[in-house]
N, C-alpha and C positions, 0 to 999 in steps of 0.2 A: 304517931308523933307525940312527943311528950309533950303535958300542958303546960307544966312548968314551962316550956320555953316560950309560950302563946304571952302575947300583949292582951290591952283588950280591944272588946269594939266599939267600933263608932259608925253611926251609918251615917253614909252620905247626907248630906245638905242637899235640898231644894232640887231631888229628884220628881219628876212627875210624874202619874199614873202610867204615862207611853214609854217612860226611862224603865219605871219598877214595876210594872202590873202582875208581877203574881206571887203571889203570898209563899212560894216554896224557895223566891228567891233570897230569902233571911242571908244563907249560907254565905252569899257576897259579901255580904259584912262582917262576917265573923274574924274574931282573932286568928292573928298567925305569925308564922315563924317570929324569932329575932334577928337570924341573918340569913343571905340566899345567897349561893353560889352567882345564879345569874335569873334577871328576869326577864322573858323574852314579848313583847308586844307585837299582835297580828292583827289584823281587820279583816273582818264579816261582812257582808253585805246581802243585806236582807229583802227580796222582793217581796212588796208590798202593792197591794191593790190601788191605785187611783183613777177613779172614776174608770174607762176604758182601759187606761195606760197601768202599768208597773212601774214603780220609781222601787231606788236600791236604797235603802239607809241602811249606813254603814255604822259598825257596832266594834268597838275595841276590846280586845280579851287578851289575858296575859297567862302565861305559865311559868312559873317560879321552879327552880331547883334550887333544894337547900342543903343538899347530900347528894355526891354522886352518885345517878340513877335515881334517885326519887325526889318526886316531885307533885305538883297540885298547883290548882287552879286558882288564880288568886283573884279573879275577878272580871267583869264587863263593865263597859261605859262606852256610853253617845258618842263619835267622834268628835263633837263640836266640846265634846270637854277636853281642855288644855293639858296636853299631858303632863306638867307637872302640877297641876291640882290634883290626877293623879294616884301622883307619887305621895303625896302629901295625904290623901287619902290613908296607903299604903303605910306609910310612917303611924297615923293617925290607928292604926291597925294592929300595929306590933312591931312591923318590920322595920331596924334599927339601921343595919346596915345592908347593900347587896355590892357584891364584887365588881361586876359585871352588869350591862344593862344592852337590849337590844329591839332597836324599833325603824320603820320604816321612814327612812328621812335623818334617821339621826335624831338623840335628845340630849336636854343641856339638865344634868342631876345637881349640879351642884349646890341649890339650894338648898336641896333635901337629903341629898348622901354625895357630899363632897367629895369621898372615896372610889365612887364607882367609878369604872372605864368602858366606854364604849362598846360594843363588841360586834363583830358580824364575822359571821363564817364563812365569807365569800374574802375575807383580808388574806392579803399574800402571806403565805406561811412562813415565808422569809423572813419577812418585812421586822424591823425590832419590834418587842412584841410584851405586856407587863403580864402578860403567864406563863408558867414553862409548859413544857412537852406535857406531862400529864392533863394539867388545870386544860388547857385546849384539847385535848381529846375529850375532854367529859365537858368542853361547853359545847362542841362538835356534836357530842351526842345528845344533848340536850337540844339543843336546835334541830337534829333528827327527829325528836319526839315531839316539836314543838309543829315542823311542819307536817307531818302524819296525825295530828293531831288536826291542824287547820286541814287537811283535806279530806279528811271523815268529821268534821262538823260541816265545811260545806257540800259534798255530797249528802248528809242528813239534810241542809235546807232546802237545796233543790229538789228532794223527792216530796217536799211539805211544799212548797211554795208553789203560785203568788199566796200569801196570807192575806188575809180579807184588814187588816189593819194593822197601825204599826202594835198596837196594846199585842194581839195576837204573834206577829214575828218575834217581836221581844221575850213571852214569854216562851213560847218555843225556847229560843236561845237561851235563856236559862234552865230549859230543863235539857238540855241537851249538854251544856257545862255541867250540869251537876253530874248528869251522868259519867259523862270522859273523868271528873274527877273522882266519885270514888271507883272506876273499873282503876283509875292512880293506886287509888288506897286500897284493892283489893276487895270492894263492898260490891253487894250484887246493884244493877239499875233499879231505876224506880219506873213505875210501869207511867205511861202517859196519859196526862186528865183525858176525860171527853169533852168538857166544857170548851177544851180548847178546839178539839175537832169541830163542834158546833160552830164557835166564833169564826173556821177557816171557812166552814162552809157558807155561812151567811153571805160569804162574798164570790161565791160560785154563782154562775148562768143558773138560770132555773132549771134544764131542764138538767142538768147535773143535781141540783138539791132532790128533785123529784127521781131521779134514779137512786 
């Protein structure tokens, strides 16, 4: 990606240690694109230890195209964060305009990119439509990779999980976006802390920590 096309960063506001707990998650913040084809929002859902029980906290993650066929990771967030804070995040980031925008439930952009249009790939192909034939084939694919992408991060949490707390699923999930994102950019992964192993462990049965 060229820099010249990067905005700059800003990191979120008034994340907490459970939002951000690991120091390799910097890359969320970092600058990007100035425009995206389309931006696609999925949800995570993270077991987590409590007390006897497993409760899910669900975790927002997006995937940007900004050229068709390539694409990157543009970020995680709490669900209970409002998606167009966001977006505004996003703006706040570099990203000027996006074409396209796709999330579950539907979002209202206009605040932030008055230009975008809704999109889902389950809309009748018929139906009158603001892309041609082309532009819908590469948001098509794009949401192909966006789903293959959501089910090799949640087949990676279920082989990690329950996590002994949310500090520990969180960062899990960022190291596992980081990952997905440079195998995007063609970079090799990053091998995984132990520290984090440690923390999953501390929320095992005993006689599991003693094996």
């Amino acid at each position: 990606m060229n820099p010249s096309t990067r905005g700059q960063t800003t990191i979120w506001p008034a994340r907490s240690s459970a939002d951000d707990p690991s120091p390799g998650s910097h890359w969320l913040s970092r600058a990007l694109c100035l425009r995206y084809v389309l931006t696609d929002f999925r949800t995570l859902h993270l077991p987590v230890r409590d007390g006897s029980q497993v409760k899910h906290v669900p975790w927002r993650w997006a995937l940007g195209m900004f050229k068709q066929a390539e694409y990157e990771l543009l970020g995680a967030w709490p669900l209970h964060v409002p998606l167009p804070a966001v977006l505004d995040e996003l703006h706040d980031r570099g990203i000027e305009q996006i074409k396209a925008v796709s999330a579950d439930g539907g979002v209202d952009c206009t605040s932030t990119y008055p230009d975008a249009v809704a999109w889902s790939a389950s809309s009748d192909p018929d139906a009158p439509s603001s892309f041609g034939p082309r532009r819908r084939a590469a948001l098509l694919s794009a949401t192909a990779s966006a789903e293959r992408l959501q089910a090799s991060l949640t087949r990676a949490i279920k082989r990690r999980a329950p996590f002994a707390d949310e500090g520990a699923a969180v960062a899990f999930l960022m190291h596992a976006l980081e990952n997905a994102d440079r195998q995007l950019q063609g970079l090799p992964k990053r091998r995984f802390k132990t520290p984090l192993r440690r923390s999953r462990a501390l929320g095992a049965p005993a006689s599991q920590q003693a094996a």
